[in-house]
Structures are given as C-alpha cells and as structure tokens.
N, C-alpha and C positions, 0 to 999 in steps of 0.2 A: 470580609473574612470567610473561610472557606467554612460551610458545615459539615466538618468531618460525621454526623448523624446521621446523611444524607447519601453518604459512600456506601456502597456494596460492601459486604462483608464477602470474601474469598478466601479458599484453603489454599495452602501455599503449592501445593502438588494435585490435579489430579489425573487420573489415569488418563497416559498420554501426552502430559501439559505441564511445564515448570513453570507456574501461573507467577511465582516470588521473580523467575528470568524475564518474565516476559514485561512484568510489571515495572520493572528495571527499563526494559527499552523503551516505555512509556513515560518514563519519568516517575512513578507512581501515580499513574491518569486512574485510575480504577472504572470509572466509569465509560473512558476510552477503551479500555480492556474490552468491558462488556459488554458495550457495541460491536467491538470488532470480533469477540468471539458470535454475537447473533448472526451479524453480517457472514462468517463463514459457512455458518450452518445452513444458509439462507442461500449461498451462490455455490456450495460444492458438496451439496449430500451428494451431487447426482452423478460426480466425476467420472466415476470409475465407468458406469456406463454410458457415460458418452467419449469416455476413451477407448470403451471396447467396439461400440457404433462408428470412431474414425479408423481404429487399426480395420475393423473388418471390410468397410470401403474405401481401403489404402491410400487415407489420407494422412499420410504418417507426419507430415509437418504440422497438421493440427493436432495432432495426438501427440507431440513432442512438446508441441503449448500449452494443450493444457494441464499438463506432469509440468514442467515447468515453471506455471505460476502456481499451480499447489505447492509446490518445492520451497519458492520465493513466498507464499504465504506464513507454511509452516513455519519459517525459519524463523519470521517477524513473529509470531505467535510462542517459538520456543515448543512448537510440538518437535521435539528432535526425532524421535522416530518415524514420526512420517515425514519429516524432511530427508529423512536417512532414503526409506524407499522408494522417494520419489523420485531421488537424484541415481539410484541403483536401476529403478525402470526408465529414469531418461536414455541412460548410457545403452540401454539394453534394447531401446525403440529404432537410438539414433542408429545402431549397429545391424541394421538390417541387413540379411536375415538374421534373427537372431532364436537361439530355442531355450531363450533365457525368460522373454518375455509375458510369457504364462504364467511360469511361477514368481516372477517377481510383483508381477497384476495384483497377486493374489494377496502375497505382502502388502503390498501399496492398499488394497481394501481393507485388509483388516485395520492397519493404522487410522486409515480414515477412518471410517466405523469406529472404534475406539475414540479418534475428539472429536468425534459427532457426539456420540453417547454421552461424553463427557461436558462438552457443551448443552447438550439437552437439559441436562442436570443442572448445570448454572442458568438455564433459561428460565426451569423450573423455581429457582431459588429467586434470579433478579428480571421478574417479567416486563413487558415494555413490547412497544410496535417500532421495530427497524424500516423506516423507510425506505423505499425505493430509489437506486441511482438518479441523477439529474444530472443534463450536461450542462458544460460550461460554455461561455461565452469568451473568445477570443479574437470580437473585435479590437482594433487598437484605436482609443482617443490620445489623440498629441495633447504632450503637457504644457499645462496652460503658464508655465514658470518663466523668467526673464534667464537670460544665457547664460549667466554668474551660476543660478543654481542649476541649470541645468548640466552647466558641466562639472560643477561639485557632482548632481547626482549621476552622472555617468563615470564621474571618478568612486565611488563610494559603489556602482550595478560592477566594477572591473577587478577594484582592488578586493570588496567583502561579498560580494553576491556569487560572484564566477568560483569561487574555491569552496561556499554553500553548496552552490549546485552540483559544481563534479563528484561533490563527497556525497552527495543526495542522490545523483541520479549513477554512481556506480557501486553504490551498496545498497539502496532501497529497503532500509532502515526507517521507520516509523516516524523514530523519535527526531532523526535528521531531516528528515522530508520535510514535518513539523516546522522543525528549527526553522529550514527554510523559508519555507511557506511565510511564515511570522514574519521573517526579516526582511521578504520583497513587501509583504503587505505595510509593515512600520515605513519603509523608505517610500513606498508612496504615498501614502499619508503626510511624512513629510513635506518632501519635494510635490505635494500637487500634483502626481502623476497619478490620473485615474486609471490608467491600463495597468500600473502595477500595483496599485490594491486590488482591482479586479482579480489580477492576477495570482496573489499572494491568500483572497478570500478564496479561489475556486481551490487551492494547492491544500487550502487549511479544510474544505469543507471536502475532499475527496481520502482524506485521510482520514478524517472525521466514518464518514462512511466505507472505511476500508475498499476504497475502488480503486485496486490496482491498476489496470488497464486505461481509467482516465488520468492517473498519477504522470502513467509512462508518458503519456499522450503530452499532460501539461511539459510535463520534466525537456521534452523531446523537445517541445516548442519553446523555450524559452530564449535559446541564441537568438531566433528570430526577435521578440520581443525588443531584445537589448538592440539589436539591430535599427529598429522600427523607431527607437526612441532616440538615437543616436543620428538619425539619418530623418529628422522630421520632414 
C-alpha cells in the first residue's frame, strides 16, 4: 500500500512551473517530480553559459543542442515559458547570422533563472542527495527460451513493443518512456529474456534520473536489440 505520508507536499503552480501539468505527465509520481526537478537544477544551472562559451567559439551545432534539450526538458517539466524561449533562441541560433540572438539569450536566462529559483525553493522544502548519472550496460545475452516462446515473444517485441517505442522515442514524454521501459522489462521477465529486462531496468532507471541524452541513446538502440534477439 502506498504511504501517501511519505509524499512531498507541492503547490500546484510555482513561478515558472505548472507543477499540477507536470504532475499529470507523471502520472501523479510526486516523488518522480522531485527528483527530476533536483536533477535539472543539478545539469542546467550552467546552460546559458555554456551556450554563450559555444556561440562565441562558433560552435553553433553544440549551441543548437544544448537549447534544444533545455527545450525537450522544459516541456516534460511543464516549465512553458522557458520551453517557449528555448524553441524562439533555437530558431534564432539555427538562422545564422542572426541579430535576434542576443536578445532572445537573454529571455531564455531569465526563464531559466526563474525554475532554478523555483526549484531551489522545492529543494529547500524536499531535501535529499541526487545522485550522479550511471551508464548502462548493452551487452546482449541470448534468451535461454525454447522456439515456441521465443517466437510468441518476438510476436508480442513487433505487435506491442514496436508502437511503445515509436510513441516513446518521437515525443519523449516521461510518462511514455516509462510506460515503455515497464513493458520491455515485464516481457523479459516473462519470456526469460535477460537482455530485455536489462534493457527495460536501464530505460526505467534513466528516467528515473532524468538522463535525457542516455534515454536518447537506449530509445536509438533498441531496433538493434529486437534484431539481436530475433537473429540468435
């Protein structure tokens, strides 16, 4: 049984943050919330100056990345305004030359500064140590199953896993990724397939720690997997 006494208590708005939206994408996770609001505080106070350190040594495809995983952050977060500025200074990066880019910098800081601030305040309220990223592991072990199941579970990775993923890896949506993640880890558990629980725990535990960039990585690798398993 769940201990609802155990949940964070949060306000449904705060500056910057439709925490009651975001909470929605979560499912009502609260305590997911508050992880992932740590975790941003933790990999993007520093954003802005290190997008002004790539635009000034014209490396403008990594200043176009890193405005676009803030972008892809905020969105999952429901910080709408700084999803707003982030997608207004991509367009203004990608448009080189551009003499937009200044002043749209500058917007894009304050919003950030603002769910920093905001988050600070909830660090303050629900304290705790965010640990540090950890990579995954994507060796592949062949399933130890007889042919019967293993072509049920490759009927079951084609017909329900393949329309998970596409919906997972072209909206990167939290609570989809999730979904995901769950549903490759149940099926190998099932079917005796240790590379997809493997799988299914690294997809749950990077969400978990809001690591977008390992998310992308698993999401990216997964044709392969299906591959791998299908092709012992």
């Amino acid at each position: 049984m769940k201990d609802n006494a155990l949940e964070p208590a949060l306000p449904e708005i705060l500056p910057g943050i439709d925490i009651s939206s975001a909470l929605k994408r979560l499912g009502g996770n609260t305590r997911l919330l508050v992880r992932l609001f740590k975790v941003f505080c933790r990999d993007f106070a520093e954003t802005t100056n290190e997008i002004k350190a790539a635009l000034s040594s014209n490396k403008i495809e990594k200043a176009v990345h890193l405005v676009h995983t803030v972008k892809g952050v905020a969105g999952n977060l429901s910080a709408e305004d700084l999803r707003s500025a982030a997608s207004e200074l991509e367009k203004s990066i990608m448009q080189q030359p551009s003499d937009m880019v200044e002043s749209r910098l500058e917007v894009f800081d304050k919003f950030l500064r603002q769910v920093i601030e905001s988050l600070a305040y909830l660090e303050s309220q629900c304290p705790g140590e965010v640990t540090k990223r950890s990579g995954f592991d994507l060796n592949i072990e062949l399933p130890h199953v007889g042919s019967t199941d293993l072509k049920e579970a490759i009927l079951q990775l084609e017909t329900e896993s393949m329309p998970l993923w596409e919906k997972a890896k072209q909206h990167l949506i939290f609570d989809e990724i999730y979904n995901f993640g769950r549903h490759i880890k149940v099926q190998g558990e099932k079917y005796q397939i240790k590379s997809m629980e493997k799988f299914g725990d690294n997809v749950l535990e990077h969400v978990n720690s809001f690591d977008i960039e390992n998310i992308k990585l698993l999401l990216n690798y997964f044709p392969e997997l299906i591959g791998k398993i299908k092709s012992p």
